[in-house]
C-alpha positions as CSV (number, residue, x, y, z in Angstrom):
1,X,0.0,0.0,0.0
2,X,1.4,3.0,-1.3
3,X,1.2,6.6,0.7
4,X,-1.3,7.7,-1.5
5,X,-3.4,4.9,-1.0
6,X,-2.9,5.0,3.3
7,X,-4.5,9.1,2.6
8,X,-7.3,7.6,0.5
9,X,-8.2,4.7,2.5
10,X,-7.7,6.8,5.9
11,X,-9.5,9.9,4.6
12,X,-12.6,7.5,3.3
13,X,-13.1,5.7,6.0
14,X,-12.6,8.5,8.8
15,X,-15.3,10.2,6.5
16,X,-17.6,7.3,6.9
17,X,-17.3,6.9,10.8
18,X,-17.7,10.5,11.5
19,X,-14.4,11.0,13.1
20,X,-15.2,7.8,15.4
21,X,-12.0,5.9,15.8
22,X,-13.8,2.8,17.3
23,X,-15.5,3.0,14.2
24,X,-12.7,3.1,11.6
25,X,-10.9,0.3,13.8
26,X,-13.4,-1.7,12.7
27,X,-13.3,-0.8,9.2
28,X,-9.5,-0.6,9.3
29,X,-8.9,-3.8,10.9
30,X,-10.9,-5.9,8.2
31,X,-9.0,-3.5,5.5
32,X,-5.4,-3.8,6.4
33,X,-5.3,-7.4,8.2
34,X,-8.1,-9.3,6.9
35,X,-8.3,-8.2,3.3
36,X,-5.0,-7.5,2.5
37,X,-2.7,-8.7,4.9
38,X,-0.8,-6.1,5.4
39,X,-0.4,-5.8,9.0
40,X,-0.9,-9.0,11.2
41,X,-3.4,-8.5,14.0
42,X,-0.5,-8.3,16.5
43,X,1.1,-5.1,14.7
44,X,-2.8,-3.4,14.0
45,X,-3.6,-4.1,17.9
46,X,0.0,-2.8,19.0
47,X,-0.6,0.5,16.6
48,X,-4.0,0.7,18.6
49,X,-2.9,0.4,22.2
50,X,0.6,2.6,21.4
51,X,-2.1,5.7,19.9
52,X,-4.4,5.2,22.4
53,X,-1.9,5.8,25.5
54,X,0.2,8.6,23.8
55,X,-1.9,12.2,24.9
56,X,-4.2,13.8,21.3
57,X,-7.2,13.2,19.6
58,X,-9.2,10.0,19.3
59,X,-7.8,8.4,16.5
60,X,-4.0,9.5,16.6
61,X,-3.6,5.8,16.5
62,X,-3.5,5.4,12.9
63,X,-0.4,7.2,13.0
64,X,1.4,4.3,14.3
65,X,-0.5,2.8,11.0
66,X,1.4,5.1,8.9
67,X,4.5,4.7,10.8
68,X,4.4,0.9,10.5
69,X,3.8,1.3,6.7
70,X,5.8,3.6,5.4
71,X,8.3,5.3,8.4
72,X,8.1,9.0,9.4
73,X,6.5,10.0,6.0
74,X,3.7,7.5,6.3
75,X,2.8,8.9,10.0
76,X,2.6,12.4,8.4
77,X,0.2,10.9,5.6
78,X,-1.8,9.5,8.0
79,X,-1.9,11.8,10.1
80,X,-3.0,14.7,7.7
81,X,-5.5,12.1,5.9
82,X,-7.2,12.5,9.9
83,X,-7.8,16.0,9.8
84,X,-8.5,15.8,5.5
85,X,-12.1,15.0,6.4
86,X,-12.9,17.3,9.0
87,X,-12.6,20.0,6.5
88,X,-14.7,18.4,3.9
89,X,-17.4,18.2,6.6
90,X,-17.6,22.0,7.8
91,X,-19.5,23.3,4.6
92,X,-22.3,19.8,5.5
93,X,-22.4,21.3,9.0
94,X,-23.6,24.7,7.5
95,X,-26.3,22.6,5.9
96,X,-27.1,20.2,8.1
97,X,-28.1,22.8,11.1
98,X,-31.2,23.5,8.3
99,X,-32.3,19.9,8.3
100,X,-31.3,18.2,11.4
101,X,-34.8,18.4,12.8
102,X,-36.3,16.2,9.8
103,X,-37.4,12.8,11.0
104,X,-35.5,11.3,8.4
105,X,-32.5,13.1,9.2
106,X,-33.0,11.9,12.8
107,X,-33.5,8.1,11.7
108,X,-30.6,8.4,9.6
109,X,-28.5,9.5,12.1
110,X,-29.4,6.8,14.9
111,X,-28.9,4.0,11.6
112,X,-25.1,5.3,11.6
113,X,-25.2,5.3,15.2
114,X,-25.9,2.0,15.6
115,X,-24.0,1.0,12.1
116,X,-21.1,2.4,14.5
117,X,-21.9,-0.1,17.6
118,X,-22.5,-2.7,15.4
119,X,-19.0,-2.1,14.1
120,X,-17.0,-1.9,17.5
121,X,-18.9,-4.9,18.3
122,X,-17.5,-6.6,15.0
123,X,-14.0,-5.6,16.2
124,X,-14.4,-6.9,20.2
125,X,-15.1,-10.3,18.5
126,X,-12.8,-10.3,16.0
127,X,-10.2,-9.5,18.7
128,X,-11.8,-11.8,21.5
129,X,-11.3,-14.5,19.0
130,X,-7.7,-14.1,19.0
131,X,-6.3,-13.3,22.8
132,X,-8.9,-15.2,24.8
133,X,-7.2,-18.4,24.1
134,X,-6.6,-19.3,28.0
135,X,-7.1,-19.3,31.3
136,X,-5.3,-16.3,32.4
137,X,-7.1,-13.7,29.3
138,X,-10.6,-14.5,30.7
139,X,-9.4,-14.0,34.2
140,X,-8.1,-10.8,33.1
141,X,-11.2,-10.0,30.9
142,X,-13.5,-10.7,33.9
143,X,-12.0,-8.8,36.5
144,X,-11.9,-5.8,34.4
145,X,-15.7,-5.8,33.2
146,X,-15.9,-6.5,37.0
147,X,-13.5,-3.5,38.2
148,X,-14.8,-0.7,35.5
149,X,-19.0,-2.1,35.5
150,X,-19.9,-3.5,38.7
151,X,-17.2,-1.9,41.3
152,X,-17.5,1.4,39.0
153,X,-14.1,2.0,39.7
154,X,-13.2,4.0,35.6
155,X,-11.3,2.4,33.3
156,X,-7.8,4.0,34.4
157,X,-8.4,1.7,37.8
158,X,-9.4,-1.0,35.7
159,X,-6.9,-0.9,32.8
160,X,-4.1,-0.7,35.8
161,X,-5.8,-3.7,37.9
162,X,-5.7,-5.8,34.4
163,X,-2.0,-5.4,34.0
164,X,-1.2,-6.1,37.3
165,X,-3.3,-8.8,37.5
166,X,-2.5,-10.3,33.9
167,X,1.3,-10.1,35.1
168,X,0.7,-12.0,38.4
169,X,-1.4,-14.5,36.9
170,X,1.4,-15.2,34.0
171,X,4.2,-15.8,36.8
172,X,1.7,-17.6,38.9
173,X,0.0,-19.9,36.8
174,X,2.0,-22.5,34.4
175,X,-0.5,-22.1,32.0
């Protein structure tokens, strides 16, 4: 994949998702690992964790994308192929403000909403497929839906209480 084609494919689906980067996970994910190959899951999920922890918007992460691809050059690409759409979308804005009280307008937007959810959800099984394989990733899994949903303790407690607990378990357990 050339750096043109990282803009176009970036750009598009950003576009599509609305600026949702759960959303063009999904879309990216079956683009780059399934369909072409490109990237093994390992390297997409690694680009994903390593832009979600570094401070900026909410889909930075394809950055690492670039990066991966193509080097510094590639990162740049990707990361003017984020703000590309944005700009496209500010002259819809002025007319969507005219219309966005039309019932169709309304359903539309909660089909892309839930187009969107349906499309994270895509992703979380895609990805549950391949790292719950044992023991100690359920565990993990478990404890976290437990920490963040039941003990409502946020998802900084929980993502901290996952790693420490995934790390224990792995020393712990011969599994």
């Amino acid at each position: 994949m050339n750096l043109f084609q990282i803009f176009v494919v970036i750009s598009t689906y950003n576009l599509l998702a609305f600026g949702n980067g759960s959303a063009v996970l999904a879309l990216l994910q079956h683009r780059l690992v399934t369909d072409t190959g490109i990237l093994n899951l390992n390297q997409f999920l690694y680009a994903y964790a390593l832009g979600r922890v570094t401070p900026g918007q909410n889909n930075l992460w394809l950055a690492s994308i670039g990066y991966m691809l193509h080097g510094w050059l590639g990162a740049l690409v990707a990361m003017i192929s984020i703000q590309f759409p944005g700009y496209l979308v500010l002259p819809v804005l002025k007319g969507y403000e005219r219309v966005r009280n039309v019932r169709a307008v309304q359903g539309a937007i909660r089909g892309l909403t839930a187009a969107s959810v349906g499309l994270m959800f895509a992703v979380v099984v895609n990805i549950g497929r391949e790292a719950l394989t044992g023991l100690v990733p359920w565990i993990v899994l478990l404890s976290t839906l437990a920490l963040v949903f039941l003990a409502r303790r946020g998802l900084l407690t929980g993502m901290v209480g996952a790693t420490a607990l995934g790390l224990v378990l792995k020393f712990i357990l011969p599994i």
